[in-house]
PDB file with one MODEL, atoms N, CA, C and O in Angstrom:
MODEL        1
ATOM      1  N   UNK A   1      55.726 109.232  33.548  1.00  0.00           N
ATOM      2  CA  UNK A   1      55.940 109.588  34.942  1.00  0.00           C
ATOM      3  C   UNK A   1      57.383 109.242  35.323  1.00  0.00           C
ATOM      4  O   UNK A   1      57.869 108.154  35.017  1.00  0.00           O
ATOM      5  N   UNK A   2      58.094 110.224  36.027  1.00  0.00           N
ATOM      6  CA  UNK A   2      59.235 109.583  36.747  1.00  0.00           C
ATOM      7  C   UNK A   2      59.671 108.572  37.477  1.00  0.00           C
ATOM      8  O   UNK A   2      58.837 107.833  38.002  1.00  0.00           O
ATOM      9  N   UNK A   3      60.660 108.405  37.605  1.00  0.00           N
ATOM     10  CA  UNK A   3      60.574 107.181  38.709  1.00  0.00           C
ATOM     11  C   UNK A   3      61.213 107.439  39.795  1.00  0.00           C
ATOM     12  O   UNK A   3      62.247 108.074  39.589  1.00  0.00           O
ATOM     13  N   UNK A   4      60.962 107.148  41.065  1.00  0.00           N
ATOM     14  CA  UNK A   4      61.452 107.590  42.018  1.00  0.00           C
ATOM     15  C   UNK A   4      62.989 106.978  42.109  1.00  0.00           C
ATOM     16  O   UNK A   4      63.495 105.884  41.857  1.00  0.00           O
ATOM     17  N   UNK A   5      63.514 108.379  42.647  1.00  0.00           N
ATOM     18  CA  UNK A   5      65.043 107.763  43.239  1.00  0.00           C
ATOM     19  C   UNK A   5      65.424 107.525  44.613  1.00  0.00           C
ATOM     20  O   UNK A   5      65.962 108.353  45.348  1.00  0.00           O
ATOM     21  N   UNK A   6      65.142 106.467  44.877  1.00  0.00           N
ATOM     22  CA  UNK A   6      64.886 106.012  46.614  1.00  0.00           C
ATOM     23  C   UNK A   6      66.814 106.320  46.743  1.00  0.00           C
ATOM     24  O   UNK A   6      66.986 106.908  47.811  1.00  0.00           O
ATOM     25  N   UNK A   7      67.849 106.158  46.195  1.00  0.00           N
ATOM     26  CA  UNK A   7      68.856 106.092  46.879  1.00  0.00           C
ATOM     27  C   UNK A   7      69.500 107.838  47.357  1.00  0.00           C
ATOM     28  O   UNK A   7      70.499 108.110  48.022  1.00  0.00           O
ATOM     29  N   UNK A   8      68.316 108.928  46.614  1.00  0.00           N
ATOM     30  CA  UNK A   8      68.731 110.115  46.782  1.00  0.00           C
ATOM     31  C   UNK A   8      67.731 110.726  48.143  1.00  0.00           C
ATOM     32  O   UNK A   8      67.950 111.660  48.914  1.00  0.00           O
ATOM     33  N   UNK A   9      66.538 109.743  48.051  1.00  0.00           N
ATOM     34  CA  UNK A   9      65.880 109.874  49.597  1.00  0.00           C
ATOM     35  C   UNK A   9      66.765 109.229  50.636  1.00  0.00           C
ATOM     36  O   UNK A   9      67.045 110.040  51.519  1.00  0.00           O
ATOM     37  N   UNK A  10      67.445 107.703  50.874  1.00  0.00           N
ATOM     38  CA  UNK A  10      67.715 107.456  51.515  1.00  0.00           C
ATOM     39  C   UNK A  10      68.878 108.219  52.138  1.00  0.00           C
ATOM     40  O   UNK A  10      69.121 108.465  53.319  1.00  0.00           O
ATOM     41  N   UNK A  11      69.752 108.630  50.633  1.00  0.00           N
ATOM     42  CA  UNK A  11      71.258 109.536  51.595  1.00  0.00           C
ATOM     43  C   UNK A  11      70.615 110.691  52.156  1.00  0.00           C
ATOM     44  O   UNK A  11      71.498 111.269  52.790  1.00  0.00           O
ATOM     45  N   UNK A  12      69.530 111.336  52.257  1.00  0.00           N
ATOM     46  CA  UNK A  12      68.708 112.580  52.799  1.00  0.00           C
ATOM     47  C   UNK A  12      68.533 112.252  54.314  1.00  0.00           C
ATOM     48  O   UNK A  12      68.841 112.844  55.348  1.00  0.00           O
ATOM     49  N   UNK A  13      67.834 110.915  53.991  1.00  0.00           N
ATOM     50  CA  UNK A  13      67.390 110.549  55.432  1.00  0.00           C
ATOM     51  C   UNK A  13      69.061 110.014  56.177  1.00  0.00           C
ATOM     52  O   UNK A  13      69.446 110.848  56.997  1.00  0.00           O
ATOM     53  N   UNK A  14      69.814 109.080  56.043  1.00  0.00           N
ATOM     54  CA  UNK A  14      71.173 109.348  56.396  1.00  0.00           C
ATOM     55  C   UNK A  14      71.818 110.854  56.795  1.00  0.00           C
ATOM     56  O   UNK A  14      72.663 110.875  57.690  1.00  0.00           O
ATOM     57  N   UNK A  15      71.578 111.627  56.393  1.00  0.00           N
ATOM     58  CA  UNK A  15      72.035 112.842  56.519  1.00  0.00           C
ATOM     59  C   UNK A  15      71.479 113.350  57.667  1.00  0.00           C
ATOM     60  O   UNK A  15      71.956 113.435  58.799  1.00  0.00           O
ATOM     61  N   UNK A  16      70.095 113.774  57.102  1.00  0.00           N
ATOM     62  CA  UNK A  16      69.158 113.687  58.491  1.00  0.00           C
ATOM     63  C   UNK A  16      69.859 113.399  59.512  1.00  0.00           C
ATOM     64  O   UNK A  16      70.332 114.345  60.142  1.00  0.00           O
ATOM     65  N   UNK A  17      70.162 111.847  60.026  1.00  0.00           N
ATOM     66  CA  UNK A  17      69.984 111.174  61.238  1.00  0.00           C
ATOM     67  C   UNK A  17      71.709 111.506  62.026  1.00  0.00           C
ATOM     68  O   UNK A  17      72.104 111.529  63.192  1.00  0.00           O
ATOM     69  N   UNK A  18      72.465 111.752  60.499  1.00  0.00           N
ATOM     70  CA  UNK A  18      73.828 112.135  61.163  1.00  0.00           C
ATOM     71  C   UNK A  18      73.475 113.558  61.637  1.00  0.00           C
ATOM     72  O   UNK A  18      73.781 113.682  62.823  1.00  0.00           O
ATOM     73  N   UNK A  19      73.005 114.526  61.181  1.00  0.00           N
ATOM     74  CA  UNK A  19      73.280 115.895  62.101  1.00  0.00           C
ATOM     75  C   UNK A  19      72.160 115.959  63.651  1.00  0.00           C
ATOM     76  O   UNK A  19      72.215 116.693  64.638  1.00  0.00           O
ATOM     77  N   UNK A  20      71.322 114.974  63.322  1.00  0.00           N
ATOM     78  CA  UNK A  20      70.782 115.285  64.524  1.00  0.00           C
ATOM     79  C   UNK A  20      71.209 114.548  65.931  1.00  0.00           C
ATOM     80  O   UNK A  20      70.974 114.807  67.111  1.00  0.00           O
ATOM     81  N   UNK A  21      72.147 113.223  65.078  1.00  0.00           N
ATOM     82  CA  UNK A  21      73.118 112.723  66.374  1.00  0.00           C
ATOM     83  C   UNK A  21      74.028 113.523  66.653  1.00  0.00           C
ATOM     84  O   UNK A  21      74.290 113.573  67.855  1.00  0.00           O
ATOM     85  N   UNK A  22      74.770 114.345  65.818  1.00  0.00           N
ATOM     86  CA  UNK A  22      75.792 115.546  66.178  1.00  0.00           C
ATOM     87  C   UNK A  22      75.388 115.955  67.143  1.00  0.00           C
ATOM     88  O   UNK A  22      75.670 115.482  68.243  1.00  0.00           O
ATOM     89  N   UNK A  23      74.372 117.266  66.885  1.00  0.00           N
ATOM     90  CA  UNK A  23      73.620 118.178  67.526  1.00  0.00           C
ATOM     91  C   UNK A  23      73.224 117.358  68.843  1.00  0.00           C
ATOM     92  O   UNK A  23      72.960 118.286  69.607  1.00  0.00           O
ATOM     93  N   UNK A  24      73.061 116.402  69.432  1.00  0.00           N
ATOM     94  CA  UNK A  24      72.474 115.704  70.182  1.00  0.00           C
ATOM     95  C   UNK A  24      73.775 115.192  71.362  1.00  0.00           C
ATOM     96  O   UNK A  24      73.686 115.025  72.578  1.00  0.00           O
ATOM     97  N   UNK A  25      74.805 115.056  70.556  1.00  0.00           N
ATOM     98  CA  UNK A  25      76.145 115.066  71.215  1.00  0.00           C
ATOM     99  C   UNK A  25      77.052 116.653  71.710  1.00  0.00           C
ATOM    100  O   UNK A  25      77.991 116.618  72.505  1.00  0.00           O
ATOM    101  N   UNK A  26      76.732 117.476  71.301  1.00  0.00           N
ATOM    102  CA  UNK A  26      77.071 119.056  71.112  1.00  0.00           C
ATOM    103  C   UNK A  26      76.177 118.672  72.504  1.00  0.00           C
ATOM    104  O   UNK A  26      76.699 118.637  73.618  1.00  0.00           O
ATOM    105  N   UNK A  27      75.311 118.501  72.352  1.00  0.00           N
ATOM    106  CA  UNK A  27      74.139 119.253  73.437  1.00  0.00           C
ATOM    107  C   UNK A  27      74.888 118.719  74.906  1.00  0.00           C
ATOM    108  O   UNK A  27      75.256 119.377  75.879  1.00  0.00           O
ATOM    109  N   UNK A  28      74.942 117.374  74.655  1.00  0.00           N
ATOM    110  CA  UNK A  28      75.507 116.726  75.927  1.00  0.00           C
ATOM    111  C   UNK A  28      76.252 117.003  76.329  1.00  0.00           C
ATOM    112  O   UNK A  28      76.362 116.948  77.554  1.00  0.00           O
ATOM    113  N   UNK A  29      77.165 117.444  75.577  1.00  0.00           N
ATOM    114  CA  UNK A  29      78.508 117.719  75.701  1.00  0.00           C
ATOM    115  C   UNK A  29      78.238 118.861  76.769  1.00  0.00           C
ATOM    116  O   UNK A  29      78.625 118.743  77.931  1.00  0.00           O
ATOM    117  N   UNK A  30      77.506 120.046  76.277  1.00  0.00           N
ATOM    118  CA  UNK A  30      77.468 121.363  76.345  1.00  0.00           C
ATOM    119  C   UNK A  30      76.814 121.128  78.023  1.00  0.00           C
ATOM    120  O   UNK A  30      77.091 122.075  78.758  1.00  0.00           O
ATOM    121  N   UNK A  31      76.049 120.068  78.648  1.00  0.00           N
ATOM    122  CA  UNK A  31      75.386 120.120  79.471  1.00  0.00           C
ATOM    123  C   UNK A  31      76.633 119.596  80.540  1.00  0.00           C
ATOM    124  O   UNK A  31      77.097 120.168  81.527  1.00  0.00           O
ATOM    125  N   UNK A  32      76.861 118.718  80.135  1.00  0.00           N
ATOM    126  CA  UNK A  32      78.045 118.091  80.721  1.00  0.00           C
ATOM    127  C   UNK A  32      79.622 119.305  81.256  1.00  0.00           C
ATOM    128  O   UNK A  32      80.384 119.302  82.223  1.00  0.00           O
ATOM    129  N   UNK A  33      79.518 119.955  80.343  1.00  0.00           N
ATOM    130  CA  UNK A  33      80.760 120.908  80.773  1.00  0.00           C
ATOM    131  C   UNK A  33      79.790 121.932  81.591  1.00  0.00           C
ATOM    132  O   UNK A  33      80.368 122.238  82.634  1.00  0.00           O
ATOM    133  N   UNK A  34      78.651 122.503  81.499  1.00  0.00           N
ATOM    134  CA  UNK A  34      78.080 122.999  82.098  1.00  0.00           C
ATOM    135  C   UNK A  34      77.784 122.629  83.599  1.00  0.00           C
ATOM    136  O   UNK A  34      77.308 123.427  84.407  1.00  0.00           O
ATOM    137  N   UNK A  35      78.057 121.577  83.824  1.00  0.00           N
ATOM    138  CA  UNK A  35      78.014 120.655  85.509  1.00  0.00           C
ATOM    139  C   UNK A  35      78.818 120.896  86.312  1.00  0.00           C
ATOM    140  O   UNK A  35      78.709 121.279  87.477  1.00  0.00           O
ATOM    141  N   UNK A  36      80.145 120.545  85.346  1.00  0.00           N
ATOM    142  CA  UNK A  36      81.404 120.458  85.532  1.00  0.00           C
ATOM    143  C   UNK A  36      81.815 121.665  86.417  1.00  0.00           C
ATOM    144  O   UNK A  36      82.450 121.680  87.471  1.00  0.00           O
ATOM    145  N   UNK A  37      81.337 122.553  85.774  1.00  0.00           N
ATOM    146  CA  UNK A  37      81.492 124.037  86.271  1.00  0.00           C
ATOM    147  C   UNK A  37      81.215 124.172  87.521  1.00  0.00           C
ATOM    148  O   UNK A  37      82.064 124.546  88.330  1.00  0.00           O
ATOM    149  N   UNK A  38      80.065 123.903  87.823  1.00  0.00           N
ATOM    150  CA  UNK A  38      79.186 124.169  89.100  1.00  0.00           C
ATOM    151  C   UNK A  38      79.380 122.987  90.478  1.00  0.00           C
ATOM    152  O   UNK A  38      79.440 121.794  90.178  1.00  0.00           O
ATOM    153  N   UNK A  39      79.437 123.248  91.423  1.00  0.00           N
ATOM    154  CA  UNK A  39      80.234 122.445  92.705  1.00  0.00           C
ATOM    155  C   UNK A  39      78.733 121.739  92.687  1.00  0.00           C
ATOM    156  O   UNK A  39      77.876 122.266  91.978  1.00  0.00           O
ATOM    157  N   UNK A  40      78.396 120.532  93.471  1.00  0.00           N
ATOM    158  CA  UNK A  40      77.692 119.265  93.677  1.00  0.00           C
ATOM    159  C   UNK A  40      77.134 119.824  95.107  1.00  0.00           C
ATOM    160  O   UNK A  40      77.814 119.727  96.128  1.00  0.00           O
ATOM    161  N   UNK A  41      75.779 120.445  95.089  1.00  0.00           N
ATOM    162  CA  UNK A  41      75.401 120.536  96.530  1.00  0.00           C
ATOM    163  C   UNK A  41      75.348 119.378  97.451  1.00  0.00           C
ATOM    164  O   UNK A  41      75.106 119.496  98.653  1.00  0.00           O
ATOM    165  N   UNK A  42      75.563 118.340  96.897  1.00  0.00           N
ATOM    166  CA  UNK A  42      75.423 116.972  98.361  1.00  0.00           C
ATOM    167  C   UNK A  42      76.629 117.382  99.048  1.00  0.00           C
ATOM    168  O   UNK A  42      76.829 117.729 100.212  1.00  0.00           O
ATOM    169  N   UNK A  43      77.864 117.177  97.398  1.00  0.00           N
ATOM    170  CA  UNK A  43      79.172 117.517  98.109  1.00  0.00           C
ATOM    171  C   UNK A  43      79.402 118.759  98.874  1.00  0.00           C
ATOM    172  O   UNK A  43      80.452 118.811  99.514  1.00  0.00           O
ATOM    173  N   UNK A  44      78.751 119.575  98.908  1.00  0.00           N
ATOM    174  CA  UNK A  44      79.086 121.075  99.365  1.00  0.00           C
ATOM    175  C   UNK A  44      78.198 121.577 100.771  1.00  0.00           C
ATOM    176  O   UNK A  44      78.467 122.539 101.490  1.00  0.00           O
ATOM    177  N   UNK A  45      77.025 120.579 100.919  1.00  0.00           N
ATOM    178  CA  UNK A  45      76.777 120.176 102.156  1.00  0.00           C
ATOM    179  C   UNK A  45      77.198 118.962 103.285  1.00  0.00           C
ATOM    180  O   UNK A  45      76.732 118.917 104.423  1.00  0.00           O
ATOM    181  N   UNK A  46      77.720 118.445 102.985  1.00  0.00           N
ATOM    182  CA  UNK A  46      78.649 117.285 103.983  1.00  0.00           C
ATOM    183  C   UNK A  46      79.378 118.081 104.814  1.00  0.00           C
ATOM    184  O   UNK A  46      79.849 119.186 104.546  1.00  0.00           O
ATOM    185  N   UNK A  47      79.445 117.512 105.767  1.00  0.00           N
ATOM    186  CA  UNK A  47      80.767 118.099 106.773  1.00  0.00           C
ATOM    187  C   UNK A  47      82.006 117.557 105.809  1.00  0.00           C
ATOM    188  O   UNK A  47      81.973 116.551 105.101  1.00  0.00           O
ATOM    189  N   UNK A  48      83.072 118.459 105.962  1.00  0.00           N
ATOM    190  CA  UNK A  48      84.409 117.869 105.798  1.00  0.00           C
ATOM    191  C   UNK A  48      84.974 116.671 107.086  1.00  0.00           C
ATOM    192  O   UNK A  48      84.791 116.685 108.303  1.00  0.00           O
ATOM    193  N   UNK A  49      85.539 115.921 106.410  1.00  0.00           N
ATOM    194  CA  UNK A  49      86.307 114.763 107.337  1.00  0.00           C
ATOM    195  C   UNK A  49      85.123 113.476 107.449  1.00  0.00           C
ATOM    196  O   UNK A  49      85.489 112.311 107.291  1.00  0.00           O
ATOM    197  N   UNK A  50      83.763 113.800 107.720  1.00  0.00           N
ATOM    198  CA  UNK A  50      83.117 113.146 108.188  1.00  0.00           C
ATOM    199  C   UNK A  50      82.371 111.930 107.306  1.00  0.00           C
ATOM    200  O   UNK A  50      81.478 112.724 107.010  1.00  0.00           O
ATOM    201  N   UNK A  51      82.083 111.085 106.838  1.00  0.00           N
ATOM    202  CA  UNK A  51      81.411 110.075 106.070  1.00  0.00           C
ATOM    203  C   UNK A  51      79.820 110.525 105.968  1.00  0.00           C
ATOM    204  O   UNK A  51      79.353 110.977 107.013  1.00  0.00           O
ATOM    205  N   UNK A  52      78.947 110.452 104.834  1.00  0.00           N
ATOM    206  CA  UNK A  52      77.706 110.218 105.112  1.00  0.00           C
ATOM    207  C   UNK A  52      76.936 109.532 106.391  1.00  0.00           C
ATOM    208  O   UNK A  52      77.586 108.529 106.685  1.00  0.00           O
ATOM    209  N   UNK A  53      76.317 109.611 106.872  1.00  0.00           N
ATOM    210  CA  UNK A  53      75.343 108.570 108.072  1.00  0.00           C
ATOM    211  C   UNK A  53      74.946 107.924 107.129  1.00  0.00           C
ATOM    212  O   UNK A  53      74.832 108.150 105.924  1.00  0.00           O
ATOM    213  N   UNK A  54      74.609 106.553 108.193  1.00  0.00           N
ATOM    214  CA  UNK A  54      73.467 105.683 107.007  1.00  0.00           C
ATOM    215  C   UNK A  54      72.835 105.505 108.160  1.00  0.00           C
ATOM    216  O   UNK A  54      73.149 105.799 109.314  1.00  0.00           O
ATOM    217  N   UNK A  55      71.453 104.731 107.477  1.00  0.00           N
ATOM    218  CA  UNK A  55      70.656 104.624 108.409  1.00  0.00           C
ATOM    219  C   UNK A  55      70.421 103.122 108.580  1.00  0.00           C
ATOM    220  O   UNK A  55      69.357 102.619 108.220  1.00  0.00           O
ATOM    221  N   UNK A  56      71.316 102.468 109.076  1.00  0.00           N
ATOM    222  CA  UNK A  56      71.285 100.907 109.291  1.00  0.00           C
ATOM    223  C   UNK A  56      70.790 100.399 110.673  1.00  0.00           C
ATOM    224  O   UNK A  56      70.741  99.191 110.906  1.00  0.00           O
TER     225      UNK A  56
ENDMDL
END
């Protein structure tokens, strides 16, 4: 019987875990510039000049 080669599983699983942190950073990224784009409705409902109210 063969013997297993755990150090050719482990660089697999290493590999693994690097592209799916990539992909996982791409994504953020991609969501993040995607925001960026688009104006902030809190900000885009405020009066100009004026401060939030609080309710103190």
């Amino acid at each position: 019987m063969a013997k297993p080669n755990y150090s050719f599983e482990k660089r697999q699983r290493e590999l693994a875990k690097q592209k799916k942190k990539a992909e996982k950073e791409s994504e953020k990224a991609a969501r993040k510039r995607a925001n960026q784009s688009q104006p902030d409705a809190e900000v885009a409902d405020a009066p100009d000049g004026d401060p939030p109210a609080r309710g103190d």
